[in-house]
Every structure is written in structure tokens, then in C-alpha cells.
C-alpha positions in Angstrom: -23.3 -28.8 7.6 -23.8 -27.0 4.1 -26.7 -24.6 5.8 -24.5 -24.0 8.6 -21.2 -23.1 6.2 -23.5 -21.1 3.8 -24.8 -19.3 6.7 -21.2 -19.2 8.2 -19.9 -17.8 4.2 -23.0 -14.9 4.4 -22.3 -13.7 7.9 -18.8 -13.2 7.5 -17.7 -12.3 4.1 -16.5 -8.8 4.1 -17.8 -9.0 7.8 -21.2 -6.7 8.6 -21.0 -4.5 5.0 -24.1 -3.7 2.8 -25.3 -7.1 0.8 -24.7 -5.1 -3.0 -21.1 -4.4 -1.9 -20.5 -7.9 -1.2 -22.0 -8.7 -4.3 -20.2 -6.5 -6.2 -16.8 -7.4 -4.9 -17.9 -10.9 -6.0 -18.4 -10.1 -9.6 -15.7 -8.1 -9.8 -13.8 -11.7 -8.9 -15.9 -12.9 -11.7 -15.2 -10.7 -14.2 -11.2 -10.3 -13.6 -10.8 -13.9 -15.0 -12.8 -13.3 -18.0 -10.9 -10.3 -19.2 -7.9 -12.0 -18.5 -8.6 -14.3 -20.8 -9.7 -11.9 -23.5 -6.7 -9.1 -22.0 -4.4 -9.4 -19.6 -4.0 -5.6 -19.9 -8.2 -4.8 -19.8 -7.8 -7.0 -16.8 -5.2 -5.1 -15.5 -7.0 -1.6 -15.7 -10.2 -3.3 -14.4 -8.0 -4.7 -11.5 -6.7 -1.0 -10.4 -10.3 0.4 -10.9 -11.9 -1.8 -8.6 -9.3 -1.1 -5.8 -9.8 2.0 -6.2 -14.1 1.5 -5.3 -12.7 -1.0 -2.1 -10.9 2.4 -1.1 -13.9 4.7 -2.1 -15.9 2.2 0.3 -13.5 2.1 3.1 -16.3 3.2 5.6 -18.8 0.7 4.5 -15.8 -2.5 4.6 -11.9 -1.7 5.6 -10.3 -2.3 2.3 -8.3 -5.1 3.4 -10.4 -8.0 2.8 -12.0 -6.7 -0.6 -8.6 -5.3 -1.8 -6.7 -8.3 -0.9 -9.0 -10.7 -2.2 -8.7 -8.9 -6.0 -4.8 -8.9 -5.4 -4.8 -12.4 -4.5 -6.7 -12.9 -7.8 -4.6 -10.8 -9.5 -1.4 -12.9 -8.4 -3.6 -16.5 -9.1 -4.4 -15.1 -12.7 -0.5 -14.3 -13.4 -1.4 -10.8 -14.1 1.5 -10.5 -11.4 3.8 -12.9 -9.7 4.7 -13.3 -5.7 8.4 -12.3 -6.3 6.9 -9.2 -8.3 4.8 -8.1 -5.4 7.4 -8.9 -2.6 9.8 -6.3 -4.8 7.4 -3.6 -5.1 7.1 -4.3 -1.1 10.7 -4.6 -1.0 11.5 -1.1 -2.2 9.3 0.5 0.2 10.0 -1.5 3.3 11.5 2.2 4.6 7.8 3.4 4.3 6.7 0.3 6.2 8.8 0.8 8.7 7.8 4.1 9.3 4.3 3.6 9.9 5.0 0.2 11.8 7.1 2.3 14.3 6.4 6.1 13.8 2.8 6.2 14.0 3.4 4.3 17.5 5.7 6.3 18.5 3.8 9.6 17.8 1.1 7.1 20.1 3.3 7.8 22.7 3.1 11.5 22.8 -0.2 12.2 22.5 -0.9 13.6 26.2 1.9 16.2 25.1 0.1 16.9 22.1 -3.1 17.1 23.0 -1.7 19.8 25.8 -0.3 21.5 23.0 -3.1 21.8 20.6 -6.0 22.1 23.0 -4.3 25.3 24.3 -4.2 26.2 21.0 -7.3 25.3 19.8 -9.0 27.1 22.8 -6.5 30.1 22.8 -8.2 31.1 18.8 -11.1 31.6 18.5 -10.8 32.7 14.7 -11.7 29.7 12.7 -9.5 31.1 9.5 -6.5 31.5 11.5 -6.8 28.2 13.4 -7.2 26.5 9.9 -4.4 28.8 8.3 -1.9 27.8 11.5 -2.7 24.3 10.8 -2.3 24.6 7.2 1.1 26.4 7.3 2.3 24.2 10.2 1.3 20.9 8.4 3.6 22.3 5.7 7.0 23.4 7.7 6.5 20.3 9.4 6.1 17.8 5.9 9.3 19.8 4.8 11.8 18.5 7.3 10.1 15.6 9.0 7.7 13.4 6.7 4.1 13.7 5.5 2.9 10.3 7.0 4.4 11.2 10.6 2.2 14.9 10.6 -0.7 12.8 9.3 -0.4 10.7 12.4 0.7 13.5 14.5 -2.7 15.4 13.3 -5.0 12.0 13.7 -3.7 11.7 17.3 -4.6 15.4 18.2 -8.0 15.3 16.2 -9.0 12.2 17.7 -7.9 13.1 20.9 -10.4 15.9 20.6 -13.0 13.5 19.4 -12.4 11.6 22.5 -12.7 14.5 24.9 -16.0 15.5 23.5 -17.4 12.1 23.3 -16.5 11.4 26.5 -17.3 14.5 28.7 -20.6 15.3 27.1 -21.8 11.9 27.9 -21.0 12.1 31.6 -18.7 9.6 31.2 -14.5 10.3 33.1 -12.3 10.9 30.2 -9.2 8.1 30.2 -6.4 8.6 27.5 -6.6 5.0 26.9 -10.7 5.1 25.4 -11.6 4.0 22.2 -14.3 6.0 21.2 -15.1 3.9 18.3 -15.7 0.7 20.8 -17.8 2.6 23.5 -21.6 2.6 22.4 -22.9 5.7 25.5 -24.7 7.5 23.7 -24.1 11.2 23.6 -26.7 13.0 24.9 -26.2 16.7 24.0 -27.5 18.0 20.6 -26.9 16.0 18.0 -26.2 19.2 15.7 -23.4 20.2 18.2 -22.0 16.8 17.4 -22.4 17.1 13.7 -21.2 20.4 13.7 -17.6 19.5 15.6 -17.7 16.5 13.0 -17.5 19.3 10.4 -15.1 21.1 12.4 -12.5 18.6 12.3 -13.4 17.6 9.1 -12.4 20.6 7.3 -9.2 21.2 10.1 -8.0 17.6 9.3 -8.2 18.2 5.5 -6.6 21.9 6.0 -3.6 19.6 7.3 -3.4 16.9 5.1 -3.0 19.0 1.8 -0.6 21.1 4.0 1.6 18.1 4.3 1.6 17.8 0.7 2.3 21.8 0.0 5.4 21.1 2.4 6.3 17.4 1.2 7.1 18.6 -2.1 9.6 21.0 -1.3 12.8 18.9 0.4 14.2 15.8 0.3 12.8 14.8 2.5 9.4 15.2 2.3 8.0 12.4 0.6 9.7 9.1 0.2 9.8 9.8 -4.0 11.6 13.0 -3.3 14.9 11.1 -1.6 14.7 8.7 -4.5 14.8 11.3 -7.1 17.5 13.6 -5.4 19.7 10.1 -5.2 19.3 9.8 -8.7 20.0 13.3 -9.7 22.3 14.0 -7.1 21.2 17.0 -5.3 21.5 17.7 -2.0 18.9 19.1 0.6 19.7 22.6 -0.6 20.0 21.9 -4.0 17.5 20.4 -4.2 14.8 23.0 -2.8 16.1 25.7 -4.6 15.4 23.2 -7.7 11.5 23.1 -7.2 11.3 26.6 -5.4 10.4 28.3 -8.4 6.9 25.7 -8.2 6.7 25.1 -4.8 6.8 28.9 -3.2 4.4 29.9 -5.7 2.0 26.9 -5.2 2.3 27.3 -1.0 1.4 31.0 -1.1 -1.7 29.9 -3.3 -2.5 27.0 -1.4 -2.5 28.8 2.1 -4.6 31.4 -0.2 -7.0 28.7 -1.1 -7.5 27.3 2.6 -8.4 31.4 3.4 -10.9 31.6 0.3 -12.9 28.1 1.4 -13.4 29.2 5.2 -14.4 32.7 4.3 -16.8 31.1 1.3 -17.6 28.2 3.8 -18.2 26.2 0.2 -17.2 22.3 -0.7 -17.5 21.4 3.2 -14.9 24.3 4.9 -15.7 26.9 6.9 -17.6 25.4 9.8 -17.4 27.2 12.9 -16.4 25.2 16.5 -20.1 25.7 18.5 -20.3 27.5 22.1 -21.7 24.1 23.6 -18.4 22.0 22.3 -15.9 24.8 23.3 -17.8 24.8 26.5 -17.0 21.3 27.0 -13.1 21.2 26.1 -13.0 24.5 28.3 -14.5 22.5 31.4 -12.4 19.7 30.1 -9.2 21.8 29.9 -10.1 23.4 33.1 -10.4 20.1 35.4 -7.6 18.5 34.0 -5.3 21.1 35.0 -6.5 21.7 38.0 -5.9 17.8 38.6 -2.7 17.5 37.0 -0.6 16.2 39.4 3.2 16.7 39.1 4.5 12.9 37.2 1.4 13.7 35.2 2.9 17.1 34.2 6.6 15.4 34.4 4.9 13.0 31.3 4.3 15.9 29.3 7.8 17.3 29.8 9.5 14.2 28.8 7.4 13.3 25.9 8.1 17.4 24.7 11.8 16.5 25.1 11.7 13.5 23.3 9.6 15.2 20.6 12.3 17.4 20.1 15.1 15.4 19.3 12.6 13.4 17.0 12.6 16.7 15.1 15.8 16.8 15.3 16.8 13.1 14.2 14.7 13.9 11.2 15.5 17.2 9.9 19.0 16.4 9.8 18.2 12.3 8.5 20.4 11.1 10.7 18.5 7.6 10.1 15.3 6.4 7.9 12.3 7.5 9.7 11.5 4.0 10.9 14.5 4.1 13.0 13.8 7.4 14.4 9.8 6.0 15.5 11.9 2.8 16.7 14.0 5.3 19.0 11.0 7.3 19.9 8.9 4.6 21.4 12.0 3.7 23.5 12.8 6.7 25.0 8.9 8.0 25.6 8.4 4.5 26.7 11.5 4.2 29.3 11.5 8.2 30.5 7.6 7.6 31.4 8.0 4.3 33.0 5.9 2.0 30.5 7.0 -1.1 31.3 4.0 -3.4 30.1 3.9 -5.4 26.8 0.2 -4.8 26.6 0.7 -1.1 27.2 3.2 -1.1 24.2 1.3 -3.5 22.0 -1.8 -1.2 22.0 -0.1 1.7 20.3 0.5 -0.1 17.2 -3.3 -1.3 16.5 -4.0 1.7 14.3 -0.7 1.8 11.9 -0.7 -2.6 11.4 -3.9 -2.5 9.6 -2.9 0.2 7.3 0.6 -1.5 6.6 -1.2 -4.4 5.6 -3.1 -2.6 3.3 -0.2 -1.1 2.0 1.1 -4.3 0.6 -1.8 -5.1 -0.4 -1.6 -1.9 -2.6 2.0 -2.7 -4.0 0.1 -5.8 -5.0 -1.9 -3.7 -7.6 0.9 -1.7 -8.5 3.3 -4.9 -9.2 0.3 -5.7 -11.8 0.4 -1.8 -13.4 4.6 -2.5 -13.6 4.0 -6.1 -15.3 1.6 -5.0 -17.4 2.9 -1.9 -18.6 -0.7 0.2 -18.0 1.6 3.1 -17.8 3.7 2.7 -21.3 1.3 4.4 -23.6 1.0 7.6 -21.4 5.1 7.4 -21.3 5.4 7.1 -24.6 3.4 9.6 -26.0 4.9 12.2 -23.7 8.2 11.3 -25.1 7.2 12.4 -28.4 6.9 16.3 -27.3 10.0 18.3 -26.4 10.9 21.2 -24.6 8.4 23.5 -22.5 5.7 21.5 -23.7 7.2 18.0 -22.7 7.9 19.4 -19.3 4.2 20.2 -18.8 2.9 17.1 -20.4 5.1 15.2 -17.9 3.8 17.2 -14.9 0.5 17.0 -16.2 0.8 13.2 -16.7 2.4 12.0 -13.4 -0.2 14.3 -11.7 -2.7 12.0 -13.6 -1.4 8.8 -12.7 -0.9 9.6 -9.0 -4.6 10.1 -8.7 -5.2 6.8 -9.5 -2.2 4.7 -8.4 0.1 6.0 -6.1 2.8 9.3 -6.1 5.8 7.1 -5.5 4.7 4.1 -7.8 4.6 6.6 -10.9 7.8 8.5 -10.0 9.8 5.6 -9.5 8.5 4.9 -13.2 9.0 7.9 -14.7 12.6 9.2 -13.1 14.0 5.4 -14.2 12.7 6.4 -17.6 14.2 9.2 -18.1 17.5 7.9 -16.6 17.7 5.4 -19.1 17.3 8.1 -21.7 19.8 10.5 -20.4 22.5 8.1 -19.9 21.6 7.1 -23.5 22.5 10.4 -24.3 19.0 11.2 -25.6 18.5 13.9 -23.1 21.1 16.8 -21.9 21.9 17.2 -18.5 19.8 20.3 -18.1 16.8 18.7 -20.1 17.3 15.7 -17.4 17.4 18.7 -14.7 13.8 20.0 -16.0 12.4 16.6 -16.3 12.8 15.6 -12.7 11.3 18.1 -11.2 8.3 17.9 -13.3 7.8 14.7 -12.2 8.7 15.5 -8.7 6.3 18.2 -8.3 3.6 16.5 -11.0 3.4 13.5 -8.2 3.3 15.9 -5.4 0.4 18.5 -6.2 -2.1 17.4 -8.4 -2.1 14.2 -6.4 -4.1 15.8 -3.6 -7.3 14.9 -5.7 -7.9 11.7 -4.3 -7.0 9.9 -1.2 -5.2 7.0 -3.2 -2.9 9.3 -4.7 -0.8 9.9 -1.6 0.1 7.3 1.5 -0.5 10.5 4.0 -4.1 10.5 2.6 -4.9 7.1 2.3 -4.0 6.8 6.2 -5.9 9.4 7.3 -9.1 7.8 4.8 -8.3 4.3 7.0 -7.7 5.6 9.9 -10.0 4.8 13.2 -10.8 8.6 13.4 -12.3 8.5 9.8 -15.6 6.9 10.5 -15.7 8.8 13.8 -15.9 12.4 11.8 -17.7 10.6 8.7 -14.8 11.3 6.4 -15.7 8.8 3.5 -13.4 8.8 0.1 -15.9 10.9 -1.7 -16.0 13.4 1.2 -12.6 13.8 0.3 -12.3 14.1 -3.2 -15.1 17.0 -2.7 -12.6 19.1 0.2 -9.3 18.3 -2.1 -11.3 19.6 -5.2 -10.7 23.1 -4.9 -7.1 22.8 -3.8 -6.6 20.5 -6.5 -7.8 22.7 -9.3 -5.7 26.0 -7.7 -2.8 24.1 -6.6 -2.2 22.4 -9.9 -2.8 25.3 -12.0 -0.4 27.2 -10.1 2.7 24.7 -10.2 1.8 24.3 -14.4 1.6 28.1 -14.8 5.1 28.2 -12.7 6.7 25.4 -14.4 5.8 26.9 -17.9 7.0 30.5 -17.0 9.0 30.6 -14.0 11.3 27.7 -15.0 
């Protein structure tokens, strides 16, 4: 019985990843108690550094099981409490909700969108326009919808790409409902054509996620910090652009700029070119499935279009949280198309559950940076500067922190602080003015450096169409690098002399 459990315990811990991970995950359980003794707060920074490897791993071992176990040690050792991670949940059930529903919904218009964007996708051929149209469009889109629905609108096209390579140039009938990632034909064209539309969609998928970050920073409504910090200042949708405009315009032009520069330089990983073999193949592909199109397949298209539309609509004017809106979308693209089946319905939220779970996990970590004030030094000493120099240290700062917690976390923190001190009369109204959007634009743009720092990026790093394209967490960090450096440049040069 103790052979059999032992060989039970190695088999399935952290299911089929490399033996040193699993060992390391188990020291790190080791150590955390140790420096909890010595310091709750060295325990707390070790606890946040080695979520952030379980992320950088996510390839090797979903981050789920090795993130959760160190939260659920992080909870035992009273470094937080249950009721503090259910409130850090609690305040971001509307994110929750949106990926539990959205990112189903957006499951449910994927023929329409793969329509869309294969026509596109074969219609230009220039790969610096294709990336620049995705770039700019990931933007307009963030700015009135949300960064997390593009992400999944841009994983759904992207994969559906995948799938239409994978499956045509293995012989094999293309069906919407494949898995690529559970179908073990081998392909057996080139393996450099393969590799090279990995690259492909690499470089188009990061193109799109920083886009959603160039656009998320400028309303609202763009990321979920931005709605919280408008509430608190009081600015409406119009106000509130024309606020960050003066950091914003300036740091889209040069991020659209930047996204030119790396496919003309082809440098950190960009600038790969879509190969005659695989354009071939979603040319046949495009080719057969129109001419077999037949009309309720065409009438699916329409209605998902239509319902597409008013979920544009719904969210550009916020006529509900964004969870409501997914909620709405997978019943009308549902009912119009005549889905009727639970297991139909059920299958479309397999990608978005995972991640949700891993998000709590996450809120588990950042319950422990709250309680343990990990933040409060950096707060403080940015408190000591004033003026010009305080509004850079506190872009500067929450640009920091993002990269290593999360964007929404360290704005939450930072626009409560500086509440408190303005309605202590420490700060004037228009110092309180300049102070929130530093923040709001210091969690936005630098943030792009790693996948942790914004939800949108962390979905796309867990998503099924990550391993698919071998997009790993350093991968990342290396594509976000030079946007990084020239995005945040640009919105601390603006802030300095444009504000």
C-alpha cells in the first residue's frame, strides 16, 4: 500500500511536468514556513516570487496546482486569512464574470470571426500592415469594449487558424468543434512551414495583446482599474479621456510606431513572414469552404455578425458589466443558431473556467501583499517627493509593481491612498487630478513587461492556444521588451512635459 501511494504521489503531483520543477515547487513549500517564522514579510515576497516562476512555467505545469498549493500555504501559515482572500475575490467578481461568460460567448462567434479574419488575413499580403491593422484594431476595440474580451476575441481567431492548418495539412476534414491540442496526427508537411506559422501568430498575437493595452488605458472603460478610478474621481467617459490624452495619444502613435520598427528589423521574435505553403493551405481551405457553404451555414454567420454588433453596442455605451453582456451573448448566438444541447453549451466554457480559477488563486497572493503591506515602503517613499517629480515617481512605481503583481491590485492601492490623503486635505484637488492619472496610466503601460502584470496577458500565457504556438512566459517578456522600454518612456516623457 505505501509503494503503491508513493508511486500514486510521483505519478501525479503536478501531473506529467519535469521531476526538478516538482521538486522545486516542493522546497519552495519548505522554505515559506521557515521564513515565516523568521518574517512574515520575507515570506511574503518569497510567496509572490515563486508565483510568479509557477506562471513563468505555465507550459511545463498549468499554474493551478503549483500556484494553489503556495496560496493554500500561504493561507495555513496566516500570512493571509480565507475572509481576506474571498474580499480580494469579492471585489473582482465583475472580472470573474466576465471571463466565466464573455470568453464563452465570444466561443459562440467564432465561425463569424474566423470568416472575418481569414478574408482578411488572405486579402494582405503585407506582413507590416496585417500586424499594424491588428495592432490599431486591438486598441479601438480595448477602448470601448474590454481588454480581456479582444484577448479572447484574438485567441479564438488565432486558434482558429491553428486549427485550419493543423487540420488540412494533415489530410484530415476540418470540424469547428476540433481540439487541436487533443488530436496526436501528425502533420506531415515541413516542419519549418509549421514553425514558421508558429512565429507568425506569435508575433500577430503579441502585436494584439499590447494593442489592448495601448487602447485599455485610454477610457473607462478599458480596464477594470480605469472604472474604479474614474468612480473615485468622478469623471465621466469624456472626462476622463481627455484626462490621460495628453499620455495616451502620444504613447499609441509610438506604440503603433514600435510594432512598424520590429517587423521591418524582424528583431526580439517579430517580423516573420506567413510561408507560400501555409497560405496555400488556408487559400484551398478558404476556397472549399465557400464553395460548400450552404445557406443555414451562411445564415450562422449572419446572426452571430448581428449579435456581435449589439455586443459592441451593449458595451461601448456600459449599458451592464461586461459579464452580463457575455451572459446575453451566449443566449442570443445560442437561441438565433439553434443550440439547443447542454453539452454543446458546456464545451464553450472549458477554456475561460481554468483561468478563473487561477485567478482566485492569484487574489490569493495579492490578499498576502495587502496583509502584509509589501507595498508600504514603495508608498511611502514616494510620498516624500512633491510635484512633477512625485507624479513620475508614482507612474514609475505603479508601473513597477504591476510587473510583478497585478495592474488592478496596485491601483486599487494606490488611488485609496491618495484618497485618504486628499480628503485629509493633504493634497489639492488638482494635485489629486495629477496623481490619478499617473497611476492610471503607470498600471496601464509599463505593465506590458510581463504576462502577470495584466489579466489580458496572463489569459492569453494560459490559454490552450499558448502551447500550440510555443508562447512560454519568457517568450513573452522578450516580444513585450521593446514596447515596454518605448511605451514607457513615452508616457514619462509626456507626463513630465505634456501634463
Amino acid at each position: 500500500m505505501v509503494h503503491t501511494l508513493a508511486d500514486a504521489l510521483r505519478e501525479n503531483f503536478l501531473g506529467n511536468s519535469p521531476v526538478w520543477y516538482k521538486l522545486t515547487i516542493v522546497f519552495f513549500l519548505i522554505l515559506n514556513p521557515i521564513l515565516a517564522i523568521y518574517d512574515p514579510y520575507v515570506a511574503g515576497w518569497a510567496l509572490v516570487l515563486e508565483f510568479i516562476f509557477t506562471l513563468a512555467m505555465a507550459l511545463k505545469c498549468y499554474p493551478l496546482q503549483p500556484g494553489g498549493l503556495l496560496a493554500v500555504e500561504a493561507v495555513v501559515l496566516g500570512l493571509a486569512t480565507p475572509g481576506m482572500v474571498f474580499h480580494e475575490t469579492e471585489a473582482q467578481f465583475p472580472v470573474i464574470m466576465l471571463l466565466m461568460f464573455m470568453v464563452a460567448g465570444i466561443y459562440f462567434l467564432r465561425e463569424m470571426l474566423l470568416f472575418i479574419f481569414t478574408k482578411i488575413l488572405l486579402g494582405v499580403r503585407s506582413k507590416l500592415l496585417l500586424s499594424m491593422m491588428f495592432s490599431f484594431a486591438a486598441a479601438f476595440l480595448s477602448a470601448f469594449l474590454d481588454a480581456l474580451t479582444v484577448t479572447a476575441v484574438i485567441i479564438t481567431v488565432a486558434a482558429g487558424f491553428y486549427g485550419i492548418y493543423h487540420k488540412v495539412a494533415s489530410g484530415l476534414p476540418f470540424d469547428h468543434d476540433h481540439d487541436p491540442t487533443t488530436d496526436d496526427q501528425v502533420v506531415e508537411t515541413s516542419r519549418d512551414d509549421l514553425e514558421n506559422f508558429r512565429a507568425f501568430l506569435r508575433s500577430l498575437m503579441m502585436h494584439g495583446a499590447v494593442g489592448t493595452a495601448l487602447g485599455g488605458v485610454t477610457t473607462l472603460v478599458g480596464e477594470p482599474q480605469n472604472l474604479l478610478i474614474a468612480e473615485i474621481m468622478d469623471w465621466e467617459f469624456v472626462e476622463f479621456f481627455m484626462r490621460m490624452a495628453h499620455i495616451s495619444m502620444p504613447v499609441l502613435v509610438v506604440g503603433l510606431m514600435t510594432c512598424a520598427l520590429l517587423e521591418v528589423t524582424k528583431v526580439f521574435g517579430y517580423g516573420t513572414q506567413l510561408s507560400p505553403r501555409v497560405r496555400e493551405v488556408l487559400e484551398e481551405f478558404d476556397r472549399d469552404m465557400t464553395a460548400k457553404r450552404s445557406k443555414k451555414e451562411t445564415m450562422t454567420i449572419v446572426m452571430q455578425g448581428v449579435v456581435a454588433i449589439l455586443l459592441i453596442i451593449a458595451l461601448g455605451f456600459h449599458f451592464a458589466e461586461p459579464g452580463v453582456v457575455g451572459l446575453m451573448v451566449i443566449v442570443l448566438a445560442t437561441a438565433l443558431n439553434g443550440i439547443t444541447e447542454e453539452h454543446r453549451i458546456g464545451h464553450a466554457f472549458e477554456e475561460a473556467l481554468p483561468f478563473t480559477a487561477l485567478l482566485v488563486v492569484f487574489f490569493a497572493i495579492v490578499a498576502v501583499i495587502d496583509n502584509q503591506g509589501l507595498f508600504s515602503p514603495v508608498i511611502d517613499w514616494v510620498r516624500t517627493f512633491e510635484g512633477k517629480t512625485q507624479e513620475a515617481l508614482f507612474y514609475l512605481a505603479n508601473g513597477f509593481l504591476s510587473m510583478i503583481s497585478d495592474n488592478v491590485f496596485v491601483a486599487t492601492v494606490y488611488i485609496q491612498e491618495i484618497e485618504e490623503l486628499f480628503l485629509a486635505g493633504e493634497l489639492t484637488r488638482e494635485q489629486f487630478d495629477a496623481l490619478a492619472v499617473s497611476i492610471n496610466t503607470g498600471t496601464n503601460i509599463p505593465s506590458v513587461a510581463t504576462p502577470n502584470g495584466q489579466a489580458a496577458f496572463l489569459f492569453l500565457l494560459t490559454s490552450a492556444l499558448a502551447p500550440l504556438i510555443r508562447l512560454s512566459y519568457g517568450r513573452m517578456v522578450i516580444m513585450a521588451l521593446p514596447y515596454t522600454i518605448t511605451m514607457s518612456i513615452t508616457g514619462l516623457l509626456a507626463l513630465w512635459y505634456l501634463g
